[in-house]
MMTF fields as JSON, N, C-alpha, C and O atoms, coordinates in Angstrom:
{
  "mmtfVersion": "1.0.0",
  "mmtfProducer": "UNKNOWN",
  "numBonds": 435,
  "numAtoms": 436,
  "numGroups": 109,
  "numChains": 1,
  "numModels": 1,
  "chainsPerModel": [1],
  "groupsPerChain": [109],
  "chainIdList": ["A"],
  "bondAtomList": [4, 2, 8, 6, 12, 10, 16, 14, 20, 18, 24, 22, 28, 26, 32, 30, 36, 34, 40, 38, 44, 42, 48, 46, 52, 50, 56, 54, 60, 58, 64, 62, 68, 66, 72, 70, 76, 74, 80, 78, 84, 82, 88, 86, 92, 90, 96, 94, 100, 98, 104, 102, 108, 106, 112, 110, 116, 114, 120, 118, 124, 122, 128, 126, 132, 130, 136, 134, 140, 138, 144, 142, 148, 146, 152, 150, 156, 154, 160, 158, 164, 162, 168, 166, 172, 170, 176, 174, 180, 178, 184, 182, 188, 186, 192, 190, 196, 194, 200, 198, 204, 202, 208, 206, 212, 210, 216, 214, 220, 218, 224, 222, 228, 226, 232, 230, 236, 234, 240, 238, 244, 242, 248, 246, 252, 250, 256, 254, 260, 258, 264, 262, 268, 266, 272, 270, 276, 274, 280, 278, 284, 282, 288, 286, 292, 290, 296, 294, 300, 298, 304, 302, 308, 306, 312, 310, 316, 314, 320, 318, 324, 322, 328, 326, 332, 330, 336, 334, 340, 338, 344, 342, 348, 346, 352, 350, 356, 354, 360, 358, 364, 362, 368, 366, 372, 370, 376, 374, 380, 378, 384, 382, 388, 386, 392, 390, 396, 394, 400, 398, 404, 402, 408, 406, 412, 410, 416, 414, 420, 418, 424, 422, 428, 426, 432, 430],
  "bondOrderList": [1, 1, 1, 1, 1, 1, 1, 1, 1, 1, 1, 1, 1, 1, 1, 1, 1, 1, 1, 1, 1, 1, 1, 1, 1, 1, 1, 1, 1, 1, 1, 1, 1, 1, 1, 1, 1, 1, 1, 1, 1, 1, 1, 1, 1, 1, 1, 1, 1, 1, 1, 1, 1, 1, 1, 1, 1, 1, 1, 1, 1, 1, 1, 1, 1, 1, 1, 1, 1, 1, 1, 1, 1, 1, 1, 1, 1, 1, 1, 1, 1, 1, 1, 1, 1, 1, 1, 1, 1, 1, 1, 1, 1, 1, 1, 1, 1, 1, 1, 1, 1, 1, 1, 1, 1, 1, 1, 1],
  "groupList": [{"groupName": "UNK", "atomNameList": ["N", "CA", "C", "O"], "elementList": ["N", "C", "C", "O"], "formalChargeList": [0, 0, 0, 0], "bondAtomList": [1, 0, 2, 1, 3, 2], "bondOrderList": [1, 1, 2], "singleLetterCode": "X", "chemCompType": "L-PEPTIDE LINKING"}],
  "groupTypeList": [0, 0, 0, 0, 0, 0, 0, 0, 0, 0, 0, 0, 0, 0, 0, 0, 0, 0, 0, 0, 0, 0, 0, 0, 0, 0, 0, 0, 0, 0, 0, 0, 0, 0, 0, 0, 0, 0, 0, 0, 0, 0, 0, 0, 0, 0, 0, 0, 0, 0, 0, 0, 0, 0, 0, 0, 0, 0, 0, 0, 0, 0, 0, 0, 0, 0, 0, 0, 0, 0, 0, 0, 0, 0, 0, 0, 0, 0, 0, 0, 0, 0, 0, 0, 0, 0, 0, 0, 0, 0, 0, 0, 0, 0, 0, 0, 0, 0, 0, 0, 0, 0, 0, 0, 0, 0, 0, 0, 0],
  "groupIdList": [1, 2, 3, 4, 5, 6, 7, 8, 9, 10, 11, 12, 13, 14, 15, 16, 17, 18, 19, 20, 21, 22, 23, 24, 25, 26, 27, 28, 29, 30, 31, 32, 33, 34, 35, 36, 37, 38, 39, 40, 41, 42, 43, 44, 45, 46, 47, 48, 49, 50, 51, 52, 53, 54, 55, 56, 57, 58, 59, 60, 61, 62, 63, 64, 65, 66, 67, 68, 69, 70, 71, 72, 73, 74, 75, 76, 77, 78, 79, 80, 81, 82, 83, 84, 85, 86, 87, 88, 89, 90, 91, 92, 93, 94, 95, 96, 97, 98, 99, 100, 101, 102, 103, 104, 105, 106, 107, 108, 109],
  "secStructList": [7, 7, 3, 3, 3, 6, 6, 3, 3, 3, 7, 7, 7, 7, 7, 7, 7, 1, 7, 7, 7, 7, 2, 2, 2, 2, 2, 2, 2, 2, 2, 2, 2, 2, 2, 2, 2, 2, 2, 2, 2, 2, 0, 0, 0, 0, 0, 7, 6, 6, 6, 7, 7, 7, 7, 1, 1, 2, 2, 2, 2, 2, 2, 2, 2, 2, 2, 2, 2, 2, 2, 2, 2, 6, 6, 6, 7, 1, 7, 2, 2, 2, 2, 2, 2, 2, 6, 1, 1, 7, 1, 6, 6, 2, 2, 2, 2, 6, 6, 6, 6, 6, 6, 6, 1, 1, 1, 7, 7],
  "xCoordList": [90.333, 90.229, 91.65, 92.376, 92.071, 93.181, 93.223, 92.175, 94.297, 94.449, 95.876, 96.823, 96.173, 97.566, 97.793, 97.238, 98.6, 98.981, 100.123, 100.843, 100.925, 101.791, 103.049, 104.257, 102.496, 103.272, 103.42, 104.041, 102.702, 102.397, 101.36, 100.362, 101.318, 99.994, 99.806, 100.687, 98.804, 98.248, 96.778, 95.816, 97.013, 95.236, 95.116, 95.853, 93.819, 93.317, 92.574, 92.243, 92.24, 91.9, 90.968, 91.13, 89.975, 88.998, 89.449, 89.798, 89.422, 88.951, 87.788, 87.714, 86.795, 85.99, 86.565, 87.525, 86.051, 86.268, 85.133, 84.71, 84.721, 84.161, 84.6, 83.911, 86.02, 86.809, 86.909, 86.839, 87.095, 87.031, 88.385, 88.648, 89.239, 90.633, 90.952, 90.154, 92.372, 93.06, 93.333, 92.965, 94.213, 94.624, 95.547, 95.582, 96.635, 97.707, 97.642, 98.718, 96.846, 96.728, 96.114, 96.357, 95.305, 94.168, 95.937, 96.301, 96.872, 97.857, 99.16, 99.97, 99.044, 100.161, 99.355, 100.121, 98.249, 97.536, 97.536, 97.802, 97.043, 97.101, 98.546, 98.966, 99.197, 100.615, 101.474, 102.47, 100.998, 101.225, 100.297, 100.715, 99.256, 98.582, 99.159, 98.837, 99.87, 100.336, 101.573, 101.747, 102.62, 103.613, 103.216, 103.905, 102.399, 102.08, 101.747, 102.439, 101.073, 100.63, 102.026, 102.439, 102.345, 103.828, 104.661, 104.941, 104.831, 105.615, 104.873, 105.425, 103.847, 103.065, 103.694, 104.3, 103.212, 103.465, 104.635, 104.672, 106.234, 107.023, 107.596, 108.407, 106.526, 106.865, 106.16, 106.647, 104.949, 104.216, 104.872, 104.882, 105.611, 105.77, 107.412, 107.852, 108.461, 109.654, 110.155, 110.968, 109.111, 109.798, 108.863, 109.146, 107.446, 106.206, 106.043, 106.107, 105.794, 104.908, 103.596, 103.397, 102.582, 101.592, 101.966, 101.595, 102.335, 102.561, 103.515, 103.19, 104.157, 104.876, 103.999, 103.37, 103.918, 103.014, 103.675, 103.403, 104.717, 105.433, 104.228, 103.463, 104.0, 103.038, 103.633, 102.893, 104.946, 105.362, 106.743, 107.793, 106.472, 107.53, 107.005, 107.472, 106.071, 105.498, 105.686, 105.805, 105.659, 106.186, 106.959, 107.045, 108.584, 109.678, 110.371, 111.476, 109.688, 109.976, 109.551, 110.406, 108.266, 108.262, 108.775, 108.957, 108.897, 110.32, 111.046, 111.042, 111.728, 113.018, 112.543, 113.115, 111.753, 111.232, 111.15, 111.445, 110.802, 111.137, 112.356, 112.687, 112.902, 114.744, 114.838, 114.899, 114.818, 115.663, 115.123, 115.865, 113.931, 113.326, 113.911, 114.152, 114.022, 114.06, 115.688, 116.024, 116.693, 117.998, 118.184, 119.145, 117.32, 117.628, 116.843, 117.308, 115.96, 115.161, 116.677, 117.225, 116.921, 118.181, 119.311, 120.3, 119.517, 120.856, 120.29, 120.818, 118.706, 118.753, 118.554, 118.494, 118.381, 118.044, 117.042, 116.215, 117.033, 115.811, 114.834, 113.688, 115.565, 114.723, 114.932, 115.585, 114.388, 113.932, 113.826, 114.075, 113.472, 112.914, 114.392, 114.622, 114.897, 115.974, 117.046, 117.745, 117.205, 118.15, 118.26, 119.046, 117.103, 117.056, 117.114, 117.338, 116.863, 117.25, 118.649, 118.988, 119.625, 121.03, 121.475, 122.246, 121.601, 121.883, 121.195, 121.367, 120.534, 119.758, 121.074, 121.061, 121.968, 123.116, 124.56, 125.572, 124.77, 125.402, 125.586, 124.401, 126.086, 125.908, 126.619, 126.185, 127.934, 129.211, 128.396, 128.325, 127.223, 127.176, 125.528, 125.141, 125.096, 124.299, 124.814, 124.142, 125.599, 126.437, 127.391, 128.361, 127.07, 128.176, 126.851, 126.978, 125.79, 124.833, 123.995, 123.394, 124.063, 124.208, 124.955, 124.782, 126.255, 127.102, 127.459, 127.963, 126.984, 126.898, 125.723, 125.752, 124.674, 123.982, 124.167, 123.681, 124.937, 124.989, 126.235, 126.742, 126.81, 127.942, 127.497, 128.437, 126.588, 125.801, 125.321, 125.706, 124.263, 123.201, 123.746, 123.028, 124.804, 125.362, 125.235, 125.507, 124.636, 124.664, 125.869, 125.848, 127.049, 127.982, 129.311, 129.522, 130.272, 131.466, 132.52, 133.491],
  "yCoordList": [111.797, 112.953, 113.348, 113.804, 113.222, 113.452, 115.376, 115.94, 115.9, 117.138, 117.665, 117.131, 118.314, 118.915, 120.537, 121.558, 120.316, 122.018, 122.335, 121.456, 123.271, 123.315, 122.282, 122.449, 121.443, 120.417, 118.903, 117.866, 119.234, 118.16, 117.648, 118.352, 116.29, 115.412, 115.371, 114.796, 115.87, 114.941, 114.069, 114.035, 113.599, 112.371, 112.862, 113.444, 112.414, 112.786, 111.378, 110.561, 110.942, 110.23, 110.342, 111.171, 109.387, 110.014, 108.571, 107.623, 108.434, 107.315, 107.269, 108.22, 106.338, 105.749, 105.471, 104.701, 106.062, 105.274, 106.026, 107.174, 104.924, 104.519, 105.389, 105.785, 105.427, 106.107, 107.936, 108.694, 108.147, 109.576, 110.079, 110.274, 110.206, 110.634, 111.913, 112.572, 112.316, 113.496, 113.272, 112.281, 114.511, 114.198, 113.234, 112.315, 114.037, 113.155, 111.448, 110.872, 110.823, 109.949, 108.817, 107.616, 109.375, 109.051, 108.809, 107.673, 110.088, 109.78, 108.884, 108.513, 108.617, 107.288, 106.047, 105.191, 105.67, 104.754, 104.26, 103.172, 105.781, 105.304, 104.826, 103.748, 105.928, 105.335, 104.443, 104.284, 103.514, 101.993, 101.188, 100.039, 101.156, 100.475, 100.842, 99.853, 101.724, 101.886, 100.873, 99.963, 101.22, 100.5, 98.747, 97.876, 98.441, 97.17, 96.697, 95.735, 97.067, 97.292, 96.846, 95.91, 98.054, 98.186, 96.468, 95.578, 96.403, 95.571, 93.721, 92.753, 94.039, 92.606, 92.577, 91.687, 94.21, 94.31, 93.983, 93.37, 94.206, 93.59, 92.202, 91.674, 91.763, 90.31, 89.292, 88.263, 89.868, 89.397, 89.557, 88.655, 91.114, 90.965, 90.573, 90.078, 90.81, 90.365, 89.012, 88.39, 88.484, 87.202, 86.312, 85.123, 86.887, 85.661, 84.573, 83.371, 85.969, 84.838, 84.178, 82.973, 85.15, 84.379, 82.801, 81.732, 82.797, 81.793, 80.706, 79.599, 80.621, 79.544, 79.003, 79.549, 77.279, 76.323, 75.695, 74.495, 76.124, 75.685, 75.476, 76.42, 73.933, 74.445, 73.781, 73.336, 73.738, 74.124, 74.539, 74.171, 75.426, 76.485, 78.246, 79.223, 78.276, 79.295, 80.743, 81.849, 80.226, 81.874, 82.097, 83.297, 81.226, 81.17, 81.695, 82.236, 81.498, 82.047, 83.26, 84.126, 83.596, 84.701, 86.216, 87.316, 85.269, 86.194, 86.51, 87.679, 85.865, 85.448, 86.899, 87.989, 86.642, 87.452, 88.618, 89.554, 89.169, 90.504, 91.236, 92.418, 89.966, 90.352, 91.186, 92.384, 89.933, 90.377, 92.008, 92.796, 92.039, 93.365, 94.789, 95.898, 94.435, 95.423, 95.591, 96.749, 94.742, 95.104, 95.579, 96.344, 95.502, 96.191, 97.926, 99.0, 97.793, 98.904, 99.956, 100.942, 98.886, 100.251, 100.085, 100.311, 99.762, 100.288, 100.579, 100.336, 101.358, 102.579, 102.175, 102.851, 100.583, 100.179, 100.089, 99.179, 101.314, 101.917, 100.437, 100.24, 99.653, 98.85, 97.177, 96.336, 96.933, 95.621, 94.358, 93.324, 94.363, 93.826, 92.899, 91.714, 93.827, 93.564, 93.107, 92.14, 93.92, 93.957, 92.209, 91.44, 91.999, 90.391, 89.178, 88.075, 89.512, 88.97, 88.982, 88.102, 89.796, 90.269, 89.435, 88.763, 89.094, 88.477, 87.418, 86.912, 86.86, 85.469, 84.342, 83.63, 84.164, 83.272, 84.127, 83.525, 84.976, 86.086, 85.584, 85.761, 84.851, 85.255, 86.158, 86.816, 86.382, 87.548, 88.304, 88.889, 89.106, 89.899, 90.309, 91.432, 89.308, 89.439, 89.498, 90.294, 89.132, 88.718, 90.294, 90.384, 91.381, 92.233, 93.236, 94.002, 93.24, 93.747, 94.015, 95.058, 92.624, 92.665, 93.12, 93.35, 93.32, 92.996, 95.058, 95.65, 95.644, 96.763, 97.316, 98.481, 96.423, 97.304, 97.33, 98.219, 96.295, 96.05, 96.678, 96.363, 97.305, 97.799, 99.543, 100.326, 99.984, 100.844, 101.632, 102.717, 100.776, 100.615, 100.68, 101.306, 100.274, 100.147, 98.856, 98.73, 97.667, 96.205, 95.38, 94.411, 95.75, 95.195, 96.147, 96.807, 96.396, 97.735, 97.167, 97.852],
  "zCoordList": [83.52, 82.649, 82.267, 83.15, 81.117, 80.629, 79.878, 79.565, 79.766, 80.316, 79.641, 80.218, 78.876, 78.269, 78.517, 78.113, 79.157, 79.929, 79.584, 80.057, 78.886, 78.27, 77.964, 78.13, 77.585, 76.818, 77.892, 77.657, 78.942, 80.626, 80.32, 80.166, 80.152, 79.985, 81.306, 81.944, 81.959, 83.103, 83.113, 82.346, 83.989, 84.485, 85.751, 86.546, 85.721, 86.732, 87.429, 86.569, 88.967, 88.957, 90.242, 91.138, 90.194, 91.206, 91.978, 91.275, 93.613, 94.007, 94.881, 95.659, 94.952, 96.246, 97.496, 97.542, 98.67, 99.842, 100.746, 100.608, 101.825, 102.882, 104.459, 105.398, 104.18, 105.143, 105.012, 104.045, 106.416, 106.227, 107.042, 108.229, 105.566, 106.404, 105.822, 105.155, 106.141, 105.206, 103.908, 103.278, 103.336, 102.12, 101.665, 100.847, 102.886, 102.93, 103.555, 103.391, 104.047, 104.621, 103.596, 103.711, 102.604, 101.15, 100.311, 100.01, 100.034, 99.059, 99.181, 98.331, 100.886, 101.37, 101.051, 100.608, 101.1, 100.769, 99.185, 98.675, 98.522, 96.846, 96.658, 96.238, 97.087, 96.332, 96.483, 95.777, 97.832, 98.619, 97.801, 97.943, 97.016, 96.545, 95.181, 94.523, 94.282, 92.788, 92.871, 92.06, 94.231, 93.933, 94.39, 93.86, 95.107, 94.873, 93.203, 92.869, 92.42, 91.381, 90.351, 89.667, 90.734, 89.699, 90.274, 89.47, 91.305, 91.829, 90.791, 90.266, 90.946, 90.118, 88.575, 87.98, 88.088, 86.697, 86.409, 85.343, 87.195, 86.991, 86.73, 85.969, 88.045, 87.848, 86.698, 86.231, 86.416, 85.493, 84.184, 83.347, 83.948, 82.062, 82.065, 81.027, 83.362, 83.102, 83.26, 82.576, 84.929, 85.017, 84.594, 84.449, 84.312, 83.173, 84.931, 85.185, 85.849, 87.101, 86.723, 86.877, 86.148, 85.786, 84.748, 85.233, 84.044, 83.571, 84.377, 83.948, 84.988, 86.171, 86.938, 87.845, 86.369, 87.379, 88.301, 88.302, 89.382, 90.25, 91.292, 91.49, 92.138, 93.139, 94.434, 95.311, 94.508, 95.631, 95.847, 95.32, 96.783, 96.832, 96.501, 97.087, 95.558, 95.19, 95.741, 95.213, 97.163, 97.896, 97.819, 97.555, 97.949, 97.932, 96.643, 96.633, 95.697, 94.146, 94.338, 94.526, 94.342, 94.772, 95.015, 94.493, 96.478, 97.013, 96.354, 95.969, 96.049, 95.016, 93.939, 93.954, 93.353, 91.812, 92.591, 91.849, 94.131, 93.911, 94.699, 94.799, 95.239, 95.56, 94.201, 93.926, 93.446, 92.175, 91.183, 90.597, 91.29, 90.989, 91.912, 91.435, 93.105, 93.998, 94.015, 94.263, 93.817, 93.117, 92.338, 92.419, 90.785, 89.919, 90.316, 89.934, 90.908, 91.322, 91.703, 91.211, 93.054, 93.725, 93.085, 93.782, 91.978, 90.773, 89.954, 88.868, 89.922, 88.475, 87.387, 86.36, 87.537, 85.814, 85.17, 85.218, 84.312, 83.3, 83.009, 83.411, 82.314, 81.71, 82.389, 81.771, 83.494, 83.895, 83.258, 83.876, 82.061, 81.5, 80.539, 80.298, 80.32, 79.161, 79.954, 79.652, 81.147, 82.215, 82.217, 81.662, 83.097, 82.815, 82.172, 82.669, 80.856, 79.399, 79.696, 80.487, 79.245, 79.39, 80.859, 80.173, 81.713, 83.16, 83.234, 84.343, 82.633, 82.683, 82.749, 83.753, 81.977, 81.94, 82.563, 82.206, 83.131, 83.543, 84.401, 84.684, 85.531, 87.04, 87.553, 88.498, 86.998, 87.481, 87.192, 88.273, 86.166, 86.072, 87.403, 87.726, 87.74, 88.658, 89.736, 90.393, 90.303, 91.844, 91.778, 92.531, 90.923, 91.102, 91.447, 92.402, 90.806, 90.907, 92.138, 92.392, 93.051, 94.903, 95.739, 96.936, 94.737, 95.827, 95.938, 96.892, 94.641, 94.54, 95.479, 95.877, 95.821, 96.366, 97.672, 98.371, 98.173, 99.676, 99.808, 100.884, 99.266, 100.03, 99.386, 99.522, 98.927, 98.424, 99.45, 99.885, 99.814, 101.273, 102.41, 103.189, 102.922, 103.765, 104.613, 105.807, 103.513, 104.488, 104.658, 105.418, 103.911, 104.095, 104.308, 103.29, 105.37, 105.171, 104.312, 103.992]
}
């Protein structure tokens, strides 16, 4: 049910379940199941997983496809999509992009 409240689109969304928990316990669940979601949609419209007939190694790519998502994730970059276009033949400009986050994060001093 879609909904405009001073100038705020919201939805509304109902779910099914079987289980009888809290609220909060129902909204760690949905929103572990949106960012799985999101996490596919990435890989599907930026790196075109569905379309890759690699059949072995498959997990390993994978992986790989959401290193690379989840880097651009923790440096803030709006658009994924383009990001990757732009850094496809780049590597300085990818290898600065790690190396920002690990010394970011605190995996490297």
């Amino acid at each position: 049910i879609d909904k405009t409240i001073d100038n705020q689109e919201t939805t509304t969304h109902y779910y099914i379940s079987n289980e009888y928990n809290d609220a909060k316990t129902f909204l760690t669940k949905i929103l572990y199941e949106w960012s799985v979601e999101t996490m596919h949609f990435y890989k599907d419209t930026a790196l075109n997983e569905d379309k890759c007939k690699v059949n072995k190694g498959a997990f390993a790519l994978s992986i790989l496809r959401s290193f690379v998502i989840n880097i651009l994730h923790l440096n803030k970059v709006e658009n994924i999509g383009r990001k990757i276009v732009e850094t496809t033949y780049d590597l300085t400009e990818a290898l600065t992009l790690i190396c920002m986050t690990r010394i970011k994060y605190g995996l490297i001093k």
